[in-house]
N, C-alpha and C positions, 0 to 999 in steps of 0.2 A: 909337368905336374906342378901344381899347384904350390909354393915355399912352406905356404902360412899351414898348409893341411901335410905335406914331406919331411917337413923343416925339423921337430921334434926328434924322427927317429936318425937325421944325421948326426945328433950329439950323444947318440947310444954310446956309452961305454960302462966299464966295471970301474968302482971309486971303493975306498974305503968305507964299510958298515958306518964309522965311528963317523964320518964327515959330514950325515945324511943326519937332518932333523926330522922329527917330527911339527905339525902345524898345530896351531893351538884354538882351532874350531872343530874341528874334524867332527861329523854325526852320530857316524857309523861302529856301534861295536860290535865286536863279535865274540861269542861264547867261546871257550877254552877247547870246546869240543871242536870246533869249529876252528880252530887254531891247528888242531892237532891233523883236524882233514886237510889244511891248506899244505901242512909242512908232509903229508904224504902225497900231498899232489904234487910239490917237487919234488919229492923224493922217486915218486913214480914218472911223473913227465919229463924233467926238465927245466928248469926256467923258463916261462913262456912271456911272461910277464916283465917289462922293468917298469921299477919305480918311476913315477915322476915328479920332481923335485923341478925348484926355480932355481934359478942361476944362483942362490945365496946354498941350494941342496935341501930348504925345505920340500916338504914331502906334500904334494900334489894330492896325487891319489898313490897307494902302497902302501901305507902303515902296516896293515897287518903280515903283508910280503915281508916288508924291513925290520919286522917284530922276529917274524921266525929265524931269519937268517941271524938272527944274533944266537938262538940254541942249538947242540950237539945235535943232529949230527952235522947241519947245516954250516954252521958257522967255521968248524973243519973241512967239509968239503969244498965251502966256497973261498977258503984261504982269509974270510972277514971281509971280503967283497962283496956287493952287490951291484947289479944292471941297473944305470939311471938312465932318462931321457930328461931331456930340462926345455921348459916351457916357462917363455915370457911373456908374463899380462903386462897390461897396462898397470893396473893397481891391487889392491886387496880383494876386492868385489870380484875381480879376474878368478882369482885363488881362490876362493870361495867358491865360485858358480863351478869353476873345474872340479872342485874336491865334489861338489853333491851332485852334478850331473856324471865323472865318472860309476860313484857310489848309484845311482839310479837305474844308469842305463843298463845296468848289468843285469835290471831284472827279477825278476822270483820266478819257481817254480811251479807248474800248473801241475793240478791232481793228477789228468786224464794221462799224459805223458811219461809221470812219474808212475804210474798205473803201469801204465805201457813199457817202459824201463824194464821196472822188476819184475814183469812178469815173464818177460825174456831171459836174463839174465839167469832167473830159475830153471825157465825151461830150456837153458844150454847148459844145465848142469850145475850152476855156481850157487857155494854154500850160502847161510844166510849169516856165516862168521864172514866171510871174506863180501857179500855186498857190503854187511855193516860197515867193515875196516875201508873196503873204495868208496866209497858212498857219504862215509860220516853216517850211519844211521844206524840207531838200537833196532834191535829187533824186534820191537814192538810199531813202530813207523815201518818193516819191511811188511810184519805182517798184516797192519793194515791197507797197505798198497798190494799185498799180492792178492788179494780177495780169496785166498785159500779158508778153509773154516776152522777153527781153532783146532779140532784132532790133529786134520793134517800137519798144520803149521806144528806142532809142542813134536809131531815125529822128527819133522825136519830138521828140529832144534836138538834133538837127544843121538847123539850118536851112540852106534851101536855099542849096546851091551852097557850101557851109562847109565838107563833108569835115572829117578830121582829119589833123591834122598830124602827119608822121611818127612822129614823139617820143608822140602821142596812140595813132596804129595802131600803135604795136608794145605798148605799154602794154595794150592793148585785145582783142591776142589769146589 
């Protein structure tokens, strides 16, 4: 196997949170919301991810990894540790082209698929509280993607015996 494509994940280990920088070009933000779905994706996955950092521990690609693990419940569970891999460029350009082509390759999501997602997910039973909470999505994005017609979707949403409150039905017609 190839060093230069292996080489990164033989320097995997756990370093302390506080020793890991952030880079000071980085593109990519990400909504709070969007924070909150990453820190339940390890919460629910696992760490699948390490950061990667240069041999100095600036941060490659991971900021927002490196962001969560600094809050409750994270930052207790992981003892203030994080997972690095450390990759050497040549130069700054090196750091650069890695921080945007990891952030790129990673992609977006396509309607038809996401279409395809939830409309499974529904029909194995699963609420539209619990896609929102795995998923990161309001339920206004689930019920666009489920192609359901708005009756159905506002039952889905009301659990039994919940109705809406006044203030809710007049909003609602």
């Amino acid at each position: 196997m190839d060093n230069k494509i292996s080489g990164p994940l033989s320097t995997l280990r756990w370093v302390d949170r506080g020793s890991v920088k952030p880079n000071d070009y980085n593109p990519n933000k990400v909504s709070k919301q969007n924070l909150e779905l990453l820190k339940q994706s390890i919460l629910a996955n696992g760490w699948t991810l390490p950061i990667v950092v240069r041999p100095d521990f600036t941060i490659i690609d991971g900021f927002h990894r490196w962001t969560v693990a600094g809050e409750e419940p994270l930052v207790s569970m992981l003892d203030g540790k994080v997972p690095v891999v450390i990759v050497e460029h040549k130069d700054k350009a090196g750091n650069i082209y890695g921080t945007v082509t990891h952030n790129r390759a990673r992609g977006t999501h396509l309607l038809g698929p996401m279409k395809a997602i939830v409309k499974e997910l529904m029909a194995e039973g699963k609420s539209v509280e619990e896609i929102g909470k795995q998923l990161g999505m309001r339920p206004e994005e689930i019920f666009r993607l489920s192609e359901f017609s708005k009756e159905d979707f506002l039952k889905m949403m009301i659990k039994p015996d919940q109705g809406f409150s006044k203030a809710e039905f007049i909003t609602k017609i």
